[in-house]
N, C-alpha and C positions, 0 to 999 in steps of 0.2 A: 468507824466500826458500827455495824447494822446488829442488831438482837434479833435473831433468828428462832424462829419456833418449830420445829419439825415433826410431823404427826406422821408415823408407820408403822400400820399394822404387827408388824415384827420388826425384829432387831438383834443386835450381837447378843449372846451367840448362837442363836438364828441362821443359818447360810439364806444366805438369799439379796440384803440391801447391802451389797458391797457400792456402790454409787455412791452411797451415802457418807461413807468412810474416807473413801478415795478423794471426794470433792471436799468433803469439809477439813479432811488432814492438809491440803494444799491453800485451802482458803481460812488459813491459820487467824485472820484478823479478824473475824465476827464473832460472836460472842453465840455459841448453839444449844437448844436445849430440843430434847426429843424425847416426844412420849410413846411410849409403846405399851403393848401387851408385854405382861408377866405371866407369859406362858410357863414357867416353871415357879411352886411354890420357893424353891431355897434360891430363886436367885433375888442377888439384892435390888429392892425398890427404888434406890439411888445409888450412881456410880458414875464415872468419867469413862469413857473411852477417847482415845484422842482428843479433839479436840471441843468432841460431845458431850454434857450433862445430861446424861440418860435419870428417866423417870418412867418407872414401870408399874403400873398399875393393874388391876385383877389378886385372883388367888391361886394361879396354876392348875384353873378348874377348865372344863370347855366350854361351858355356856360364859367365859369371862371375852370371846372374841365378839361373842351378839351384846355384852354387853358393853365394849369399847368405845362407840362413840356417846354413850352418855357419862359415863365416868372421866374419859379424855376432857370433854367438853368443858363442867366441874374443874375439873384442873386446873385447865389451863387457864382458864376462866380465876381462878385465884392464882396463879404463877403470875398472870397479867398483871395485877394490881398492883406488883413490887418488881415486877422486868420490863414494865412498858415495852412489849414487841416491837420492833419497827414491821416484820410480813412474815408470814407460814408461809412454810414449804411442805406441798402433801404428797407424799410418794403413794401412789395408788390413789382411784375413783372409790373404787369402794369401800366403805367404813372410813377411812381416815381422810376422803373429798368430803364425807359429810359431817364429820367434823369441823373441817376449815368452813365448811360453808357455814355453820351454823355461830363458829365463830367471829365470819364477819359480822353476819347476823346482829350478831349481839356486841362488838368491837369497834365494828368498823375496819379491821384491822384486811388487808387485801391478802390474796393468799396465792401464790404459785402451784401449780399443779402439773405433775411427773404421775401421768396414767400406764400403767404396767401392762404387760398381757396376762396377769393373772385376773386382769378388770374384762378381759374378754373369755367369759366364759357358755358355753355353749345353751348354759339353760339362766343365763344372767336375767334374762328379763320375767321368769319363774321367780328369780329370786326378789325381783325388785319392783313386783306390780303392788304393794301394797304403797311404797314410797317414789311410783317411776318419776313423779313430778318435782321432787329434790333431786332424784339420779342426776337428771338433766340438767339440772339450776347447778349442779359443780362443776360440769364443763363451761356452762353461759356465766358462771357469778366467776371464774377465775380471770385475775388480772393479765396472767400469763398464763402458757401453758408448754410446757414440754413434751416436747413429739420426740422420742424416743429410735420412733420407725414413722416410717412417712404413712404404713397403713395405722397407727396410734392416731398420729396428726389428723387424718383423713376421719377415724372415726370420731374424734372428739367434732369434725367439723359437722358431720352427719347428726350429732346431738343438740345443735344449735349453738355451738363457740362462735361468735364473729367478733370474738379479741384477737389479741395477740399469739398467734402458735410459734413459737421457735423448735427449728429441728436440731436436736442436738443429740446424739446416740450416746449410752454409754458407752465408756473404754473398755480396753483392755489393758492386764497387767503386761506392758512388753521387758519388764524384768524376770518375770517370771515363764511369760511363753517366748522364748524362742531359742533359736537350735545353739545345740550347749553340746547334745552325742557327739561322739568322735563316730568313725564305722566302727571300729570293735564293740563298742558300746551299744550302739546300734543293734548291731549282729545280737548280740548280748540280750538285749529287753526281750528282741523277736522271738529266743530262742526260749525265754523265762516263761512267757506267756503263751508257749506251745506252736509256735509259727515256725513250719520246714522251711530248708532256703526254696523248697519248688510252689510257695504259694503266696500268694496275697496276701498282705496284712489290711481288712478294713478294720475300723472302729468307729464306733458309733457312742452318744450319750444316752442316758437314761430319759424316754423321753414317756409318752403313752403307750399305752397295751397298744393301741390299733396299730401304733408305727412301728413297733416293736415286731407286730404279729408281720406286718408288711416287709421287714429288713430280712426273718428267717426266710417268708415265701422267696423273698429275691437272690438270699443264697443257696437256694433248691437251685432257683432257673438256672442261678450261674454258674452251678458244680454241675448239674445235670442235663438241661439244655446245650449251654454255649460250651460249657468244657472247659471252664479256666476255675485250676485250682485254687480257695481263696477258705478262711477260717476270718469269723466276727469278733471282736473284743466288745464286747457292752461295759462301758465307764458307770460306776457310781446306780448298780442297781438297788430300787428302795422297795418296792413289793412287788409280788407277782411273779419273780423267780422261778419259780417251780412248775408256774400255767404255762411258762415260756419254756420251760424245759420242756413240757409237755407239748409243744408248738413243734417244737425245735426235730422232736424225735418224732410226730407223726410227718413230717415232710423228709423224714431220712438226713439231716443235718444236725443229730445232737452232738457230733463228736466234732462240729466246724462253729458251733457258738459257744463262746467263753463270755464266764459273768464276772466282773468284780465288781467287789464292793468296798466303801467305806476308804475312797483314791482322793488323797489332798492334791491341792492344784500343782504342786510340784511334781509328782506322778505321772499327774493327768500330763501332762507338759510333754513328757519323756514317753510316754505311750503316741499321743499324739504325732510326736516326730520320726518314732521310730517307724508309724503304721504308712502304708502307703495311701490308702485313699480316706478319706473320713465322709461317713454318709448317715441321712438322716430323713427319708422319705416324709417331714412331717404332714400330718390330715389337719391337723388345727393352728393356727396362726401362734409362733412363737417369736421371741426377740431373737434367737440365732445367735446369740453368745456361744455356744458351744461349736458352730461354724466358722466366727472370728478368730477364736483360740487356737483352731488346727490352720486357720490359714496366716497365722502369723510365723507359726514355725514352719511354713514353707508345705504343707500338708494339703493338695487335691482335695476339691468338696465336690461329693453330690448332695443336691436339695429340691425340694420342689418350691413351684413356685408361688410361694403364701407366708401372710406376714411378713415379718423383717427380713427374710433369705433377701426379699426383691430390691433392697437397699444395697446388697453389696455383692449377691451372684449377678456377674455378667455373664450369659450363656457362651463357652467356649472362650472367655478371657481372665473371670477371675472361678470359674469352676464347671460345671453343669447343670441342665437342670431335667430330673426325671418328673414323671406327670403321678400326680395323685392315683394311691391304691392302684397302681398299678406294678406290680413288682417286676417282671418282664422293663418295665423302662428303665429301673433302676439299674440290673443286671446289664441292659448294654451299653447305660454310661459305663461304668465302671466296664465293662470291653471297650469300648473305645479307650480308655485310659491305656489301656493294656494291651491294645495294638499300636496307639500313635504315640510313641515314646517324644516326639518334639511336640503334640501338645499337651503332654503330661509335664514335662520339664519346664513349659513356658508357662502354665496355667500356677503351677507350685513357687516361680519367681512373681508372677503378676500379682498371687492372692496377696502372697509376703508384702511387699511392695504398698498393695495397696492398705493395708490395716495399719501398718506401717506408718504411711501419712495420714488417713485418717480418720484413725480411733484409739490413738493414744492418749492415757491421761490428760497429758499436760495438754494438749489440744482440745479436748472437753471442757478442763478445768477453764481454760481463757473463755471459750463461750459463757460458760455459766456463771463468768467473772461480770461480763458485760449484762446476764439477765439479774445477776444478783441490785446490780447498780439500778437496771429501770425500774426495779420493784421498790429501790427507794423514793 
């Protein structure tokens, strides 16, 4: 049994490190403790979650995230003295890499790193020219490193890593995503969420303004250029609603984009299966979990081709791929879907299929079973 130490910027109930949950519920024989931000004052400073001893520190104030890796540090730093760690595991580079780093630092103690796409931010190196010479040192001082998407792997190489990178994506829940509708059912969601039997069901995730702004442009081209009736479902919108309505109606499509909000993953699950194509033009490099999801339940993707999409779109076998800001491209993947019904049919077997074998839990969990052991 290994003493694990886990340092994430956030945590339950948080949405966001489900990774964290999943692997350590499975990897029930180590003994975990995880510090995070106490982004809310009433929640408690100590608690169990599975098979986590969460330790939350701050005051549910905002300047308690710029103060996390010195307070984390302290910590753990006294947690150590009566848990002797055997290795940390840092989920994200920033704030909670420079904590492990500064850990070993003072430890010895070696530290694992799972860098996220929220660590690829567009004005990252704005934020980190005061410290850019530690930035660095968390990808080069980790023992290991988790490559989540091969352009993660690839950028931690670009930082100077010449350790260890294992590519190991997270999973997906396949008890939760997959096809469960009968067709009435089916029939049923389409008809809830305002889809006629003479149109398209896409949907899409909540992702950025500009992809957002780019999905309405694309339902202009494709109701008004090419001619195929089709209405957007937007999953789980968090702000900016109303700019996008405002989007939505100066291009003549407010009555074809539908917003929900505040959709648990069971929902999401049943939207997903019942819509026919799921698209997501992203401009900035994401992990494409919300790509995974729709192609477990047998669900046609369009994407472009940046960050994690490039791990598991095969162009014409496991989806499509449209070209950056450009909405016109978007619009005739999705016509092609909708004139070649055999490789519509084939692409929705092959995506299934492929998440299937592998990005299942329990196929994660054994990789990270095998990195947990070298870190001893």
């Amino acid at each position: 049994m290994a003493k694990i130490l886990i340092f994430s910027n956030t945590y339950y109930p948080v949405v966001g490190q489900y990774a964290i949950k999943e692997i350590t519920d499975r990897l029930s024989e180590h003994e975990y403790y995880l510090i995070t931000n106490r982004s809310e004052a009433s929640w408690p400073e100590k608690e169990k979650i599975g098979n986590i001893n969460i330790r939350r520190i701050g005051h549910g104030k905002k300047k308690d995230k710029f103060l996390f890796p010195f307070r984390a540090l302290g910590y753990a730093a006294r947690l150590h003295k009566h848990t002797n760690f055997d290795f940390v595991w840092s989920r994200r580079a920033f704030y909670s890499g420079l904590v492990a780093l500064f850990f070993k630092y003072k430890t010895k103690v070696p530290y694992l790193l799972t860098p996220e796409f929220e660590d690829v931010d567009r004005d990252v190196h704005n934020k980190i020219w005061l410290w850019s010479y530690f930035y660095k040192r968390i990808f080069r001082e980790a023992k290991i490193t988790q490559g989540i998407t091969r352009y993660l792997a690839k950028r931690s190489r670009n930082f100077g890593n010449k350790k260890e990178i294992v590519l190991i994506p997270d999973g997906v829940d396949l008890q939760i995503f997959k096809n469960k509708l009968s067709d009435p059912d089916r029939q049923q969601t389409r008809k809830d969420v305002g889809i006629k039997d003479n149109e398209m069901f896409l949907i899409t995730r909540f992702g950025t303004r500009e992809t957002l702004e780019e999905l309405v442009k694309s339902i202009n081209w494709l109701v008004f250029k090419i001619g195929i009736q089709a209405k957007l479902v937007v999953l789980g919108v968090e702000t900016d609603e109303e700019n996008l309505k405002h989007k939505a109606e100066a291009v003549s499509v407010d009555d074809r984009v539908i917003f929900l909000q505040s959709v648990s993953d069971q929902e999401i699950s049943k939207y997903l299966e019942a819509a026919d194509v799921f698209v997501r033009p992203d401009t900035i490099p994401t992990s494409g979990k919300s790509f995974l999801q729709a192609m477990a339940v047998g669900t046609p993707i369009v994407g472009t081709e940046i960050g994690g999409t490039i791990d598991f779109l095969k162009d014409g076998q496991t989806g499509l791929f449209c070209q950056v800001n450009k909405p016109s491209s978007l619009a005739e993947a999705v016509e092609k879907y909708f004139k070649d019904k055999e490789l519509y049919k084939s692409i929705g077997q092959n995506c299934k299929q492929f998440v299937t074998e592998k990005y299942s839990w329990d196929r994660v969990v054994d990789q990270m079973n095998l990195v947990f052991e070298k870190m001893l």
